[in-house]
DOTOR-240970 format. One record per residue (C-alpha): x, y, z; residue in one letter. Coordinates in steps of 0.25 Angstrom, whole numbers, plus 5000, padded with zeros to 4 digits. Layout:
BEGIN
XYZA...
This chain:
BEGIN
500050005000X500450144998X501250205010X500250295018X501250365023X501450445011X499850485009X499550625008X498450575015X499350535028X500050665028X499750775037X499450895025X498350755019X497750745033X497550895033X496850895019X496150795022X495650835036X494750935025X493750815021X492850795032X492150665027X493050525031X492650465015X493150595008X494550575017X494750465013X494550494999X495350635001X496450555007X496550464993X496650604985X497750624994X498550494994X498250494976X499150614974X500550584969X501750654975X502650724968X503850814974X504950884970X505950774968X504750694958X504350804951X506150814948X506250674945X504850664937X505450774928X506950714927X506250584923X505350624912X506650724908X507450574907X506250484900X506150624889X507850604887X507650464884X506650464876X507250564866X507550524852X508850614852X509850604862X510450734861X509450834859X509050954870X507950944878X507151094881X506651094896X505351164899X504551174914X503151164912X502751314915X501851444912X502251554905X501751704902X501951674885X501151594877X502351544872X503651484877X504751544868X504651674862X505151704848X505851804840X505451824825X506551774816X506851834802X506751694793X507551694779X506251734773X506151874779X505051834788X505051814802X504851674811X504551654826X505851604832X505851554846X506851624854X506551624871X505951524881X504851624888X505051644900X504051574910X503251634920X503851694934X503451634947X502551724952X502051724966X500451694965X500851664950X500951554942X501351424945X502951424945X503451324957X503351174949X503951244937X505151304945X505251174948X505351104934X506351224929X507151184940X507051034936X507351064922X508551154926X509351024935X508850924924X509651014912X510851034920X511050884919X510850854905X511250944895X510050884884X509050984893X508951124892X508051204902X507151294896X507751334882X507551454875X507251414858X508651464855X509251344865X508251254860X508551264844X510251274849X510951204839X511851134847X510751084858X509351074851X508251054859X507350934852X506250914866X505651024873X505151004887X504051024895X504450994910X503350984921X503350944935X501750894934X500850884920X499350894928X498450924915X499550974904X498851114904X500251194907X501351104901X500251094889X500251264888X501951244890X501751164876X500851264871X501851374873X502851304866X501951284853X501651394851X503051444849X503251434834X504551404835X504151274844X503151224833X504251234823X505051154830X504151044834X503651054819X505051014814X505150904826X506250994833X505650984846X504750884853X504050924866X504150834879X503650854895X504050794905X503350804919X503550734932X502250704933X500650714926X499350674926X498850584913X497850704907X498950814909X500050724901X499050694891X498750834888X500250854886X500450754878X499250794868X499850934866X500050974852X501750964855X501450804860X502450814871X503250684875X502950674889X503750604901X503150624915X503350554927X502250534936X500850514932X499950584941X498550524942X497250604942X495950574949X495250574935X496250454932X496250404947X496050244946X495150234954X493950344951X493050304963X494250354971X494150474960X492850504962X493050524977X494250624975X493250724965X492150724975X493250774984X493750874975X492350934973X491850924987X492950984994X494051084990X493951194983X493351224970X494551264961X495951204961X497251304962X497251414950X495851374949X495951254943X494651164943X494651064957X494850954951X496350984948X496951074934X495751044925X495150934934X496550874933X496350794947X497850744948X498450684961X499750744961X500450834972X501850894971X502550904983X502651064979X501351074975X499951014973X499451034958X498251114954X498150994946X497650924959X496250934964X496051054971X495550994983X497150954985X497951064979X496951184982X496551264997X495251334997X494451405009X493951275016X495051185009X496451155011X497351104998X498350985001X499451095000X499651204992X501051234987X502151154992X501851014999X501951025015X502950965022X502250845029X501950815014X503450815008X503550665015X502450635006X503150674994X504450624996X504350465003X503550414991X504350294987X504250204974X503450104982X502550214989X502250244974X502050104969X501050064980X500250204979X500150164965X499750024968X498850054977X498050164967X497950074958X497249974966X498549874964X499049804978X500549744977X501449654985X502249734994X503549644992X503549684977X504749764976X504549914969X504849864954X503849744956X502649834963X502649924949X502649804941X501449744946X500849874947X501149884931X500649744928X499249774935X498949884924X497949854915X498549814900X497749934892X498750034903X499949934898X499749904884X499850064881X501350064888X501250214890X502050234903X501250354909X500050294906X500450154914X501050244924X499750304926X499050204930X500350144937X500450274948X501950274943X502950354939X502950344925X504650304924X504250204935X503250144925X504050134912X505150044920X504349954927X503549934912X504749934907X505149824916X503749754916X504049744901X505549684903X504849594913X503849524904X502749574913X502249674903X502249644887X502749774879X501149804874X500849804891X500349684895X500549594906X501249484904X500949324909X502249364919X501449484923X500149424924X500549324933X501049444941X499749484941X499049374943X499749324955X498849414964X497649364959X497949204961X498649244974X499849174968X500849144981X502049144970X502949244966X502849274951X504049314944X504049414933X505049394922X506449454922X506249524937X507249484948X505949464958X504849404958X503449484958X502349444971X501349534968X500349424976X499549574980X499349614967X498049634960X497649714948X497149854951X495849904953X495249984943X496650024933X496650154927X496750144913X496450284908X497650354909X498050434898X498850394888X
């Protein structure tokens, strides 16, 4: 089971929100909204970025082509360069891009400024230790003849809907310059985020510039919550209690009814119902602005088990607690159901896993080396008998092929109610 220790809903700031619902069924229910929210601190957020920054190097076709660092921010322009008219060998005149823009100061009261700092910052160590990034280049440095930029980047700390780094994209295509170059196939768009929500990379990846995305963490919403009677008991919530608007006005529900359950150790995101992330006269948010101290424990002792077994135990899934770590995800894997598997989209199977999505791809990958897992995603007879063991209450151990230790998975059983709508 899931370590209660680590529960928002143990903690002394989840006692006190919770101390705001009156009737025992709805604190209950509170205390599940609590204990559903993912955590991310500083240190994930880092490594989530550094992650996707790595998976987006391998990936690249061109081994020694630049790489054009963006964080995910506002800006006061419509469009992120601005461009000079250039005298063409015709006697006419072209836009030309010239200067990155500069983006919006942090201003106190203003505009959302804190995670951003915290991406440039990011971005800024990252470039010092690989010379094929460059952090925020103006056209001229992107065109250089020695050290072409051939990716530009969008970098983010957390994708909710896709609404800002989508505006990001807009801003660039709307440079002609931009469009010239992605016309002639000199520059392909990527993002990579440490974390998003199945809608919000959806609506990234259907932009017009069809960015390559490399995320981290999914984060799950209540709309794509597993179980929905749990679900339903969290929106009866939101609109019974709370108040009526989330932070900058946004609808209750979450940034256009967004719903995720994410919190970040430095804030909680307007993305997140407002019944969480919102104070109002006779309502008290989780916290607002940085996470309080009693809650840093919260954020920082998560182990790889702790995250495994929460994920087990979401998915209705119950595993043998002498499974080592390696073991626990490939049971955990081998109980999806094949129309998740078949499609072999990572974030998709790491979706409906409750893992990171670099955690899924190895333990597919080893799944598949393991003949547990055909290459079109199905269980194989090995696997099955994994499976299967539970249910005949076999008292042998079966052995998967090609792993050092058997599997005992006599706990096991298939989970109840598999989502199988996440977006693809």
């Amino acid at each position: 089971m899931f370590n209660e220790k680590l529960a928002l809903s143990t903690s002394a700031t989840g006692k006190k929100w919770l101390g705001q619902f009156t009737e025992p069924a709805e604190k209950k229910s509170a205390a599940a909204l609590l204990d559903s929210l993912i955590l991310l601190n500083e240190a994930d957020i880092a490594e989530g970025i550094r992650a996707g920054v790595e998976r987006l190097l391998e990936s690249l076709p061109w081994p020694r082509r630049h790489i054009a660092l963006y964080a995910e921010r506002e800006f006061d322009s419509d469009l992120i360069y601005k461009s000079d008219l250039i005298a063409n060998e015709n006697g006419g005149y072209r836009h030309r891009a010239m200067r990155y823009e500069a983006a919006v100061k942090p201003i106190r009261g203003g505009k959302r400024v804190g995670s951003e700092g915290g991406v440039a910052y990011i971005i800024s160590q990252m470039v010092e230790n690989n010379k094929l990034l460059k952090n925020h280049p103006n056209p001229t440095n992107i065109r250089a003849k020695s050290s072409p930029v051939r990716t530009i980047v969008v970098v983010a700390d957390l994708i909710g809907t896709g609404t800002r780094v989508c505006k990001m994209l807009d801003m660039f295509w709307r440079v002609k310059s931009v469009k010239s170059w992605v016309s002639l196939h000199y520059i392909k768009f990527s993002v990579v985020a440490a974390a998003g929500t199945p809608d919000g990379l959806a609506a990234v990846r259907n932009h017009r510039l069809k960015p390559e995305i490399f995320v981290e963490r999914i984060i799950p919403t209540i709309n794509r919550w597993p179980n929905q009677i749990i679900a339903d008991e969290w929106r009866a919530l939101m609109q019974k209690h709370g108040p009526q608007s989330g932070r900058g006005g946004v609808d209750r529900n979450g940034f256009l009814s967004n719903s995720a359950l994410v919190a970040i150790s430095s804030r909680i995101p307007n993305n997140t119902p407002a019944i969480i992330h919102k104070s109002a006269e006779k309502w008290k948010a989780l916290y607002e602005g940085a996470a309080p101290l009693d809650l840093k424990w919260h954020f920082r002792l998560q182990t790889e088990d702790d995250v495994v077994m929460r994920a087990a135990e979401v998915r209705g899934v119950i595993l043998s607690k002498d499974l080592d770590i390696q073991d626990k995800k490939l049971v955990l894997l081998l109980t999806l159901p094949y129309a998740i598997l078949r499609g072999g989209k990572s974030e998709v199977i790491a979706d409906n896993l409750g893992l990171p999505v670099r955690d899924t791809e190895n333990i597919i990958e080893i799944a598949k080396n393991s003949a547990l897992l055909t290459k079109g995603g199905r269980v194989t007879d090995a696997g099955q008998e994994i499976l299967a063991a539970n249910r005949r209450g076999a008292q042998t151990r079966p052995v998967a092929v090609g792993q050092k230790l058997p599997y005992y998975p006599t706990q096991l059983r298939v989970p109840r109610g598999g989502s199988s709508n996440a977006s693809r």
